[in-house]
MILOSE-595925 format. One line per field, with one value per residue (C-alpha): x, y, z; residue number from 1; residue in three letters; chain. Coordinates in Angstrom, 2 decimals. Example, Ala and Ser with C-alpha at 12.3 -4.5 7.8 and 13.67 -1.06 7.14 Angstrom:
<sites>
c1 = (12.30,13.67) .
c2 = (-4.50,-1.06) .
c3 = (7.80,7.14) .
i = (1,2) .
aa = (ALA,SER) .
ch = (A,A) .
</sites>
This chain:
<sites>
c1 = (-60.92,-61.35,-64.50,-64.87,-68.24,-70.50,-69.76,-66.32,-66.12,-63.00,-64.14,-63.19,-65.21,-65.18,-66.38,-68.58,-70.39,-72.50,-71.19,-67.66,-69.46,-70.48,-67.37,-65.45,-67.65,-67.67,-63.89,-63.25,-65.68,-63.25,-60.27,-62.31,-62.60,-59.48,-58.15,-60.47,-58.69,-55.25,-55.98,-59.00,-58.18,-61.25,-63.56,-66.10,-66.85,-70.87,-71.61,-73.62,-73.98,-75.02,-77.40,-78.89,-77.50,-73.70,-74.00,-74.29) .
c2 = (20.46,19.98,18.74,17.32,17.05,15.20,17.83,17.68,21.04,21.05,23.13,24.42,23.26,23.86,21.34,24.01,23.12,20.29,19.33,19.95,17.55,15.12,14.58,14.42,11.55,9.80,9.77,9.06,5.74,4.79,5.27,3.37,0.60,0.59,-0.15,-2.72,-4.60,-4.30,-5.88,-8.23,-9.30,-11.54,-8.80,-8.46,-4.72,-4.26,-1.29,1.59,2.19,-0.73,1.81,4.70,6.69,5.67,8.85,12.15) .
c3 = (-72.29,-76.00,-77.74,-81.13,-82.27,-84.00,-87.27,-86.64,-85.06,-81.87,-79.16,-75.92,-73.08,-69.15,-66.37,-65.64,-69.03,-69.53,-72.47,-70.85,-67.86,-70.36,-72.14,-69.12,-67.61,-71.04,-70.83,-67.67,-68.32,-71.05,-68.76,-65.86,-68.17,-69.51,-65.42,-64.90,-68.01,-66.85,-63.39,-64.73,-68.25,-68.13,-68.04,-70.56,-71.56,-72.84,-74.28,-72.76,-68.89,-66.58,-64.55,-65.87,-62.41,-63.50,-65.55,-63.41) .
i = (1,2,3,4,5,6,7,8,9,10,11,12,13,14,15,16,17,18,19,20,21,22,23,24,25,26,27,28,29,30,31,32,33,34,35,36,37,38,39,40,41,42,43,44,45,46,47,48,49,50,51,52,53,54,55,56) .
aa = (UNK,UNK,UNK,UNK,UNK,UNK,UNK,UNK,UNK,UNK,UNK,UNK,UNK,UNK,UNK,UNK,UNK,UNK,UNK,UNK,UNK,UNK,UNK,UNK,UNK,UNK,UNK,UNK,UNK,UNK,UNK,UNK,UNK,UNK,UNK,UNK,UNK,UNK,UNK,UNK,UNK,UNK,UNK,UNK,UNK,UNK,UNK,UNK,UNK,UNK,UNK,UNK,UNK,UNK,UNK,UNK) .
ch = (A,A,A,A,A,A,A,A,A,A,A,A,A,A,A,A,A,A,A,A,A,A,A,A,A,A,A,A,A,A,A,A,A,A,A,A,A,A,A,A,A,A,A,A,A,A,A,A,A,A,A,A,A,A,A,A) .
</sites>
């Protein structure tokens, strides 16, 4: 997977990585979020993790 970081630097990063880990779960909350707003339009998005073990 590719990485752009904070200096603007695109990298490639494996799962095996924790910043390949990191940006995968960051994603994939985006994407999880994005689902829950297609079948519950009412939802209200907050920002940051409800519980501090949502993030592995």
């Amino acid at each position: 997977m590719k990485v752009l970081r904070k200096n603007g630097e695109i990298v490639e990063v494996s799962f095996a990585e924790q910043e390949g880990k990191k940006a995968f779960w960051h994603t994939s909350a985006h994407v999880l979020a994005q689902a829950v707003k297609r079948l519950y339009p009412e939802t209200k998005c907050a920002i940051g993790p409800a519980r501090k073990w949502f993030l592995l």
